[in-house]
N, C-alpha and C positions, 0 to 999 in steps of 0.2 A: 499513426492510425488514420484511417479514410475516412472523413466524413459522410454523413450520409443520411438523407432529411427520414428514413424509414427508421425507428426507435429498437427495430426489432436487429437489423444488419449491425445496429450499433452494439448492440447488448452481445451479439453473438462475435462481433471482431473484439469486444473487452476479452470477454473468456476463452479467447484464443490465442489472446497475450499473457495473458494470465498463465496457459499451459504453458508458455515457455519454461517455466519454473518447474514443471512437472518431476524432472530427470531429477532437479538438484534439493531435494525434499532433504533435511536434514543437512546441509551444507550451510556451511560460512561464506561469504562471498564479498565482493568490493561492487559497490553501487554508487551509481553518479544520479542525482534529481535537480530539480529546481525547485525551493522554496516559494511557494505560492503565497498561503496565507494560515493565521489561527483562526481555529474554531471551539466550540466547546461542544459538549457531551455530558449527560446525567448520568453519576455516577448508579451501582445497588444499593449506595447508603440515602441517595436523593442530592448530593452536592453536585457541581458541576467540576469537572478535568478539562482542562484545557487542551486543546490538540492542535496539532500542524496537518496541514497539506502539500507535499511533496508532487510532482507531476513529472511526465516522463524521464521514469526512470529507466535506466541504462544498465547492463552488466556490464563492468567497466573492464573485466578482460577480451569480452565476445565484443564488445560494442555494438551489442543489443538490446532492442526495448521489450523490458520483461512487462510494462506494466505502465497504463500513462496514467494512472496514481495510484496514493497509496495513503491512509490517513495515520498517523503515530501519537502517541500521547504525548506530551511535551513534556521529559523528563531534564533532570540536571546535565547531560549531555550533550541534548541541543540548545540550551539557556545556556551552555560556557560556549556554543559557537556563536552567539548574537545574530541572531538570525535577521537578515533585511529582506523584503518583497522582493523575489528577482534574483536573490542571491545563489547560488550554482553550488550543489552538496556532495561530500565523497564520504560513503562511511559502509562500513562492515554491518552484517544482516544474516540473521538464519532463515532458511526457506524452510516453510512449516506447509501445510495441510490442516484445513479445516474444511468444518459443515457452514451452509449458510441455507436462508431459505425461510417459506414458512410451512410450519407441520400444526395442524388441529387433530388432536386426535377424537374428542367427541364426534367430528362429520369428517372421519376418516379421510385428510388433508394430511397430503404428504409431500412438500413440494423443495426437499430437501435437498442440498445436491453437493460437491467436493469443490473446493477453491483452494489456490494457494495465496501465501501471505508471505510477507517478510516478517520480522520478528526481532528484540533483542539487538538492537540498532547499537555501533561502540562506533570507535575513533572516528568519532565527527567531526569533519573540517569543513570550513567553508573553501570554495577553491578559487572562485571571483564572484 
């Protein structure tokens, strides 16, 4: 991706990586990332989930960048690969479709729009 000091070029070059994904909507796929860091997240019940950061990620048969990150919840998956800062990932993904955005509907705010994601993350290896 291009850097680029205007926030707005930046926002429009994500969601255009982002389409990469467009085609493979419902697909299984092999992806390559690089392990960044953990984060957390508030759950609906109020607890907090702990999550991972994954960064340019690749299709590993195009060797293409669909995506220069992606956030995942840290399930038992990525806890049996031992994840290190830096560490380089290969594992299996559904490409899904979702809404993102924000919608008010009392001052009829609607500012909703389609993104895709990856999903349902299996055979997780670390690869170095």
């Amino acid at each position: 991706m291009l850097m680029s000091r205007n926030s707005s070029t930046v926002y429009i070059e994500k969601l255009s990586m982002r389409k990469n994904l467009q085609d493979k909507v419902g697909l299984r796929k092999k992806f390559r990332a690089v392990f960044t860091r953990f984060g957390k997240k508030v759950n609906y019940n109020g607890y907090t989930d702990t999550t991972i950061l994954l960064t340019g990620i690749i299709d590993s048969e195009t060797n293409t960048v669909v995506t220069d990150h992606h956030w995942f919840a840290y399930t038992k998956g990525f806890e049996k690969a031992q994840l290190k800062e830096g560490a380089i990932l290969e594992f299996e993904a559904r490409v899904k479709i979702y809404k993102k955005g924000y919608v008010n509907r009392k001052l009829s705010i609607n500012n909703r729009q389609s993104d895709y994601k990856l999903s349902h993350p299996t055979n997780i290896q670390v690869v170095s």
